[in-house]
C-alpha positions as CSV (number, residue, x, y, z in Angstrom):
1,X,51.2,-9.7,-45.6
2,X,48.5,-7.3,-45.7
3,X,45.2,-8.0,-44.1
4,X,42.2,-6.9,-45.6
5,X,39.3,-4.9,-44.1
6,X,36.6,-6.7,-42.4
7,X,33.1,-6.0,-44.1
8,X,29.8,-7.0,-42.8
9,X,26.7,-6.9,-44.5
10,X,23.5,-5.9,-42.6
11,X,20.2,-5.6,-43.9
12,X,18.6,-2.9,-41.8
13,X,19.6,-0.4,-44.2
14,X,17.4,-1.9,-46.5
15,X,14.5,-1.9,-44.2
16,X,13.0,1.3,-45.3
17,X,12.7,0.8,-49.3
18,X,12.4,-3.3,-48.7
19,X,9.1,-3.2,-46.9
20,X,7.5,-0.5,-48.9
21,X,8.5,-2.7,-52.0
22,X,7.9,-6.1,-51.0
23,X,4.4,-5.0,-50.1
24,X,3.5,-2.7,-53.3
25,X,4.5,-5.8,-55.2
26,X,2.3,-8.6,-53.5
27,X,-0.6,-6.6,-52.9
28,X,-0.3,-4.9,-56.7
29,X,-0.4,-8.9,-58.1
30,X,-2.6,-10.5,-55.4
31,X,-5.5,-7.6,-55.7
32,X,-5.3,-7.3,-59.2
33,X,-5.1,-11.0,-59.8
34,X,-8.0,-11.4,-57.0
35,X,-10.3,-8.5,-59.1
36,X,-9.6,-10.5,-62.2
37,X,-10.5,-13.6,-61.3
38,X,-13.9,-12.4,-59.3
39,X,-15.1,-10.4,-62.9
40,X,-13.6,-13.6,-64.9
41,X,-15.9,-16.0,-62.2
42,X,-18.9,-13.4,-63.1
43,X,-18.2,-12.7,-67.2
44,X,-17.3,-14.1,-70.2
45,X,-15.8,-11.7,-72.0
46,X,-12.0,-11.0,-72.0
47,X,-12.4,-6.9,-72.3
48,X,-14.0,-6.9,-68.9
49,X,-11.2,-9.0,-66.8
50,X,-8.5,-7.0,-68.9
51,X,-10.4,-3.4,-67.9
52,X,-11.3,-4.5,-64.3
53,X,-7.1,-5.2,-64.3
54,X,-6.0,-2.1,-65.5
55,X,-8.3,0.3,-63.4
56,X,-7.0,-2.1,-60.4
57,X,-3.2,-1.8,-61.5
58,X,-3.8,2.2,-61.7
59,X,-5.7,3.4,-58.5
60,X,-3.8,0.7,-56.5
61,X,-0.4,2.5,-57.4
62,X,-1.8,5.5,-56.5
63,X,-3.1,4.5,-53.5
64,X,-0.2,3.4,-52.4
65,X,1.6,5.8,-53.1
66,X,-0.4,8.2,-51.1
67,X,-0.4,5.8,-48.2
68,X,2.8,5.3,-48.0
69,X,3.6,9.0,-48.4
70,X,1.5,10.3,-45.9
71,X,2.1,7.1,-43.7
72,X,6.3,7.7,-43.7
73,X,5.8,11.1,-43.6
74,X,3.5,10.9,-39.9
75,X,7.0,8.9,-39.0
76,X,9.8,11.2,-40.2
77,X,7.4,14.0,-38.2
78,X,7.4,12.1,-35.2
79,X,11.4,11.6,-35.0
80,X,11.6,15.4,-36.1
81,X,9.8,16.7,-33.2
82,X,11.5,13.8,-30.8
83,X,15.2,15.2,-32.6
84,X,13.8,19.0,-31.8
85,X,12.8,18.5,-28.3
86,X,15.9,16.3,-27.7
87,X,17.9,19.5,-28.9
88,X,16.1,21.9,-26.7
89,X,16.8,19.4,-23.9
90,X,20.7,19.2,-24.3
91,X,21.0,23.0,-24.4
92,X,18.9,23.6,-21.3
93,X,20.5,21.0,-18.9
94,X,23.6,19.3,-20.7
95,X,24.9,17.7,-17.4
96,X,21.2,15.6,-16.9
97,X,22.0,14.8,-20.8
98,X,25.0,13.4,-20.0
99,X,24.0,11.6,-16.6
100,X,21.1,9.9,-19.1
101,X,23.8,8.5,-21.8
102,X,26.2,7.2,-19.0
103,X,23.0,5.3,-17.7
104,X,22.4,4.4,-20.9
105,X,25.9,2.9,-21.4
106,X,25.7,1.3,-17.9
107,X,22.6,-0.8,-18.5
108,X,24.6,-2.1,-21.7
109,X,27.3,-3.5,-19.6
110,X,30.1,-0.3,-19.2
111,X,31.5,0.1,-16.2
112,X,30.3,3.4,-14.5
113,X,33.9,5.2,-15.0
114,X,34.2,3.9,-18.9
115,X,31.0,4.4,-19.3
116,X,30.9,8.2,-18.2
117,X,34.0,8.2,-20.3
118,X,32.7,7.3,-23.3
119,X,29.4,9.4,-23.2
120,X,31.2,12.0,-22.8
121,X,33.8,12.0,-25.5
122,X,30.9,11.3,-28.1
123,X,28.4,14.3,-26.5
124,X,32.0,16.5,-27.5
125,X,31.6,15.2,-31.3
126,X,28.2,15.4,-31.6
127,X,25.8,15.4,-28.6
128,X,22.7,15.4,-30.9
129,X,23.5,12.3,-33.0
130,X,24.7,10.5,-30.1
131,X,21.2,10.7,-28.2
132,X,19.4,10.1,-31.0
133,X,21.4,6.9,-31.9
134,X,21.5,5.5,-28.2
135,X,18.7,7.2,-26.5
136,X,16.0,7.3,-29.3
137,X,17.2,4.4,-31.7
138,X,17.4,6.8,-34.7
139,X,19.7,6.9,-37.3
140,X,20.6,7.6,-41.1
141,X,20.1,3.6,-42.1
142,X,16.6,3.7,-40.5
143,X,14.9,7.4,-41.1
144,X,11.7,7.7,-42.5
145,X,12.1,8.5,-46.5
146,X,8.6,9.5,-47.6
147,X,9.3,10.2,-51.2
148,X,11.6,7.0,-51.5
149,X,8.4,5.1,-49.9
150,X,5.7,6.7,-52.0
151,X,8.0,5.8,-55.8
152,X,8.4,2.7,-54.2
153,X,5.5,1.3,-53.4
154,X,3.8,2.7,-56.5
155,X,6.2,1.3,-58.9
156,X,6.1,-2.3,-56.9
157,X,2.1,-2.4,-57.1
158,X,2.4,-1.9,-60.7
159,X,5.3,-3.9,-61.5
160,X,3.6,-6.8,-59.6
161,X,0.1,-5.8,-61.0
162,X,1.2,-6.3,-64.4
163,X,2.1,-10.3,-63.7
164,X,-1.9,-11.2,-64.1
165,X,-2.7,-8.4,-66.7
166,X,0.0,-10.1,-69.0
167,X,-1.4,-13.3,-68.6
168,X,-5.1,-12.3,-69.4
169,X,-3.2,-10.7,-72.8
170,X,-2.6,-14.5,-73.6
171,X,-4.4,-16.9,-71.8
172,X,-6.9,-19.0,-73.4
173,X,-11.0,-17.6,-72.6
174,X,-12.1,-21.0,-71.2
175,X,-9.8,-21.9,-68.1
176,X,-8.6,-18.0,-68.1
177,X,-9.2,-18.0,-64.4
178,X,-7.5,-20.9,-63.7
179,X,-4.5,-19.8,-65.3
180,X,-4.2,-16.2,-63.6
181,X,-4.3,-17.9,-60.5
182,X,-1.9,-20.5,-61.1
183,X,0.6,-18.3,-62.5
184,X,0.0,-15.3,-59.4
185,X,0.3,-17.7,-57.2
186,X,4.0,-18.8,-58.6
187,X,5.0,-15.4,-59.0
188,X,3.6,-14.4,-55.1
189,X,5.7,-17.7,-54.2
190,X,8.8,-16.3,-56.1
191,X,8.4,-12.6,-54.9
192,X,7.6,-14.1,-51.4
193,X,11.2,-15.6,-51.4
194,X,13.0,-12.9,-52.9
195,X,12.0,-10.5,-50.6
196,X,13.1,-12.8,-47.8
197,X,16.4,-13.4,-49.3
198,X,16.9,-9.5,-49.7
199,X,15.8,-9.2,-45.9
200,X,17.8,-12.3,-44.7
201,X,14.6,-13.5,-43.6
202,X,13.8,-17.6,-43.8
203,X,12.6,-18.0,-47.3
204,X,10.2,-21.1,-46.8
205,X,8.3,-19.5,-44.2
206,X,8.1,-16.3,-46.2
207,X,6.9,-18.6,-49.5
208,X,4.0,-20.7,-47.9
209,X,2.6,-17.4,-45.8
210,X,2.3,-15.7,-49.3
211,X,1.2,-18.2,-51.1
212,X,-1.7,-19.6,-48.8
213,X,-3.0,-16.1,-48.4
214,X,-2.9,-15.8,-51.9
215,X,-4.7,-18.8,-52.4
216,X,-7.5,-17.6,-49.7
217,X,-8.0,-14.1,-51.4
218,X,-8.5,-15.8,-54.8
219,X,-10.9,-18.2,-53.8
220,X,-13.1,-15.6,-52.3
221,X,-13.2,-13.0,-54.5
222,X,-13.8,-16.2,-57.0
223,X,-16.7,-16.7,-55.3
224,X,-18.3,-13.9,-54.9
225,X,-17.9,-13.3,-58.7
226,X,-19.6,-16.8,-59.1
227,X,-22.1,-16.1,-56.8
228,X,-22.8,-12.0,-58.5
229,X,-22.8,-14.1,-61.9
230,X,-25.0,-15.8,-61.1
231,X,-27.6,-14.0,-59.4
232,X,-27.5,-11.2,-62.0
């Protein structure tokens, strides 16, 4: 009888692409939506909410696309020079390097001799990886992926930006507000929970949070195109 390999699934290598998505995608429908409604509150023409839309969906992408570039990209410098100087520190005093992990291993729980052991055998595989997973809390699941970010977030914004535009295509003039919100806020509640399902994350808690934020921003930027209609 054979016994099959035991497989877990974790989520933290999804960490780096999952945040940089879930957030393109509910600030790309929650701003755009928001801009809409705030011209809708103010006009009464459909080419105005449908422009205001577009030029939203299109310099949010880019924006955060550049933000998240530049932002990951401060991060994978940061681990380079803590990877570089961690190098330099293993060639100039090895024995301190290995003293540090066996401390390391110690406060874990190992006893001193297993301990010592262990750091030891995995500073003769790979002394470099080894500090940077134990000592620094870097590895391959969790590195900073600028590019990966940047298309990420960009494509997320617009993909979630495109929610409201669509309905503006369709909606009736009269309530058109009404119905951009109504529908953004269902599609924040649905992205809300899928992104906590993906992240193993409670999913209620993840849905009302979105969704009463969402409500907020709306009603605002509502108002203040009310209040801008109305004055001008």
């Amino acid at each position: 009888m054979t016994r099959r390999g035991h497989r877990e699934r974790h989520h933290v290598g999804r960490l780096g692409w999952l945040r940089a998505t879930v957030l393109g995608a509910n600030d790309g429908l929650l701003s755009t939506a928001s801009l809409m409604i705030g011209v809708a509150s103010a006009s009464t023409g459909r080419s105005p909410i449908l422009i205001a839309g577009f030029a939203g969906l299109i310099a949010g992408a880019m924006s955060m696309a550049a933000g998240e570039y530049v932002s990951v990209s401060s991060q994978r410098d940061s681990e380079a020079a803590d990877l570089k100087r961690e190098a330099a520190e293993l060639r100039e005093d090895p024995k301190a390097e290995l003293a540090e992990l066996t401390g390391i291993y110690v406060q874990r729980g190992l006893e001193p001799d297993l301990a010592a052991q262990v750091a030891r055998q995995l500073m003769d595989k790979d002394p470099l990886e080894a500090h940077a997973r134990d000592e620094l809390g870097l590895s391959d699941e969790t590195a900073a992926r600028p590019l990966q970010a940047a298309f990420a977030s960009a494509a997320a914004f617009a993909l979630g930006a495109a929610a409201p535009l669509a309905v503006a295509f369709v909606a009736p003039q009269n309530p058109i507000a009404v119905i951009i919100a109504a529908i953004s806020l269902g599609v924040l509640a649905i992205l809300g929970a899928a992104g906590a399902r993906a992240g193993g994350a409670p999913m209620r808690a993840a849905v009302l949070r979105v969704t009463f934020w969402g409500a907020v921003a709306m009603a605002v930027t509502a108002g203040v195109g009310r209040f801008f209609g109305t004055v001008i």
